[in-house]
C-alpha positions as CSV (number, residue, x, y, z in Angstrom):
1,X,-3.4,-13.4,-11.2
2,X,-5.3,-15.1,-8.9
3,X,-9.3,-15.0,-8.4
4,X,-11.2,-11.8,-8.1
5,X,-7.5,-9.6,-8.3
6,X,-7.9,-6.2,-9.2
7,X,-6.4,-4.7,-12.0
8,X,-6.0,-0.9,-10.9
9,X,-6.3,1.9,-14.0
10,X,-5.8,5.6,-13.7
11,X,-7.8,7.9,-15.8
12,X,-5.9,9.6,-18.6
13,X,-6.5,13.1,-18.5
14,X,-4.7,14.9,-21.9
15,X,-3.3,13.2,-25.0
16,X,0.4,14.3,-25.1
17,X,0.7,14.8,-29.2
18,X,-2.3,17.0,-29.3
19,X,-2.8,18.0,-25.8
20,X,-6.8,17.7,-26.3
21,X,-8.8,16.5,-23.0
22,X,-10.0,12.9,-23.4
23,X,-14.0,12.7,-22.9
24,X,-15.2,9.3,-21.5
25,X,-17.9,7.0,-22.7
26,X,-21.5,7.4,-21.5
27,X,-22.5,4.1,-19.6
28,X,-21.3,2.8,-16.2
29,X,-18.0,1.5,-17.4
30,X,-15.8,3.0,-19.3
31,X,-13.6,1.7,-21.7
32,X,-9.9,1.0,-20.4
33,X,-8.5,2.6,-23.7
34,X,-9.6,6.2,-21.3
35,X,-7.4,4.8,-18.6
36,X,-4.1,3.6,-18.4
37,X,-3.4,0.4,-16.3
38,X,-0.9,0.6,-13.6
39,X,0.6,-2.6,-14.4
40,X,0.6,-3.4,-18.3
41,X,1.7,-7.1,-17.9
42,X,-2.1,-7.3,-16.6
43,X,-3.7,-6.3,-19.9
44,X,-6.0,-8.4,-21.1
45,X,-6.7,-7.4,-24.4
46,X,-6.7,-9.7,-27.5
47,X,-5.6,-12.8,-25.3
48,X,-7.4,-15.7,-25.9
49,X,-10.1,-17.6,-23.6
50,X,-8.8,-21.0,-22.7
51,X,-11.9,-23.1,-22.6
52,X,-11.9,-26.3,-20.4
53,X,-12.0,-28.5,-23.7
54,X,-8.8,-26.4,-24.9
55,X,-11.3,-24.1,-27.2
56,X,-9.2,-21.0,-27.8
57,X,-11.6,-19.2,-30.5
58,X,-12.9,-16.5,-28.0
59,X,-10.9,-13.2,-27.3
60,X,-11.0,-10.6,-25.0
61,X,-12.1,-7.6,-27.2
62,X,-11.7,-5.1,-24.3
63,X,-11.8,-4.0,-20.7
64,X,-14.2,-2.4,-18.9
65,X,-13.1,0.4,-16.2
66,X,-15.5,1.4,-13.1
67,X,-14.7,5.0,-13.2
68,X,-15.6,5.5,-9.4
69,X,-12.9,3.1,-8.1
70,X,-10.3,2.8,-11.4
71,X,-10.7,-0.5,-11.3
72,X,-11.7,-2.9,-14.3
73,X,-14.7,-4.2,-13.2
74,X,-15.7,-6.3,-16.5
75,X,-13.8,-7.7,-19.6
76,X,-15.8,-8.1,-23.2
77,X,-15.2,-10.9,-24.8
78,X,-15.0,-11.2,-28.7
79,X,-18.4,-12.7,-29.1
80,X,-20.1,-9.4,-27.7
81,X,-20.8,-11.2,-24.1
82,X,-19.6,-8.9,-20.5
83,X,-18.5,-10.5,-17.9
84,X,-17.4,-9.6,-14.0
85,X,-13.4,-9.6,-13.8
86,X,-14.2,-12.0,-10.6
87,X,-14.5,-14.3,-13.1
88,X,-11.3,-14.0,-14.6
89,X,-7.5,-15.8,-13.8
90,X,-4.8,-15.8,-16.1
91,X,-3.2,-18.9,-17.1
92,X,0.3,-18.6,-19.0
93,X,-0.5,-16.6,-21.7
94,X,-4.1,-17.3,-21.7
95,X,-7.1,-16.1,-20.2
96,X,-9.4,-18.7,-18.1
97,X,-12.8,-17.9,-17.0
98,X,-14.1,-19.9,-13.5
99,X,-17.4,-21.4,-13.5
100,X,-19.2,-22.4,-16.2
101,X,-19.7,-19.0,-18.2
102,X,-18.1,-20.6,-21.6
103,X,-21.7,-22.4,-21.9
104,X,-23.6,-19.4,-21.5
């Protein structure tokens, strides 16, 4: 994935077992778990954050869908900090942020 992609989502719109309508979060994102992602392989969730010293202790906890464009706009990271999927590339397996946002 290369700097500032786009990782499209489309809103989920009935559960299949129960057939009960899915009511998004409040807030300007919305939690991807509402969405599904068009390409799966892209799913950030519980990959680690390579840090430039090799640092792998931070996850992403979850990713965060701008319902006007069903895009993910932000991933959260496991110690509670948002930040812009701009940010993001993926690196094998792991997740590398750009800049220095690992020191914030």
């Amino acid at each position: 994935m290369k700097e500032g992609s786009d990782i499209p989502a489309r809103r989920l719109t009935s559960l299949q077992e129960t057939g009960m309508r899915i009511v998004p979060s409040s807030g300007a994102y919305e939690p991807v778990s509402d969405y599904f992602l068009v390409d799966e392989s892209l799913d950030l969730r519980g990959r680690q954050i390579l840090a430039e010293d090799g640092n792998t202790e931070i996850t992403v906890k979850d990713m965060l869908v701008d319902p006007d464009t069903e895009r993910v706009a932000m991933i959260e990271l496991s110690d509670g900090r948002r930040l812009p999927i701009e940010h993001v590339r993926l690196k094998g397996s792991y997740v590398q942020l750009t800049g220095n946002h690992l020191a914030e």
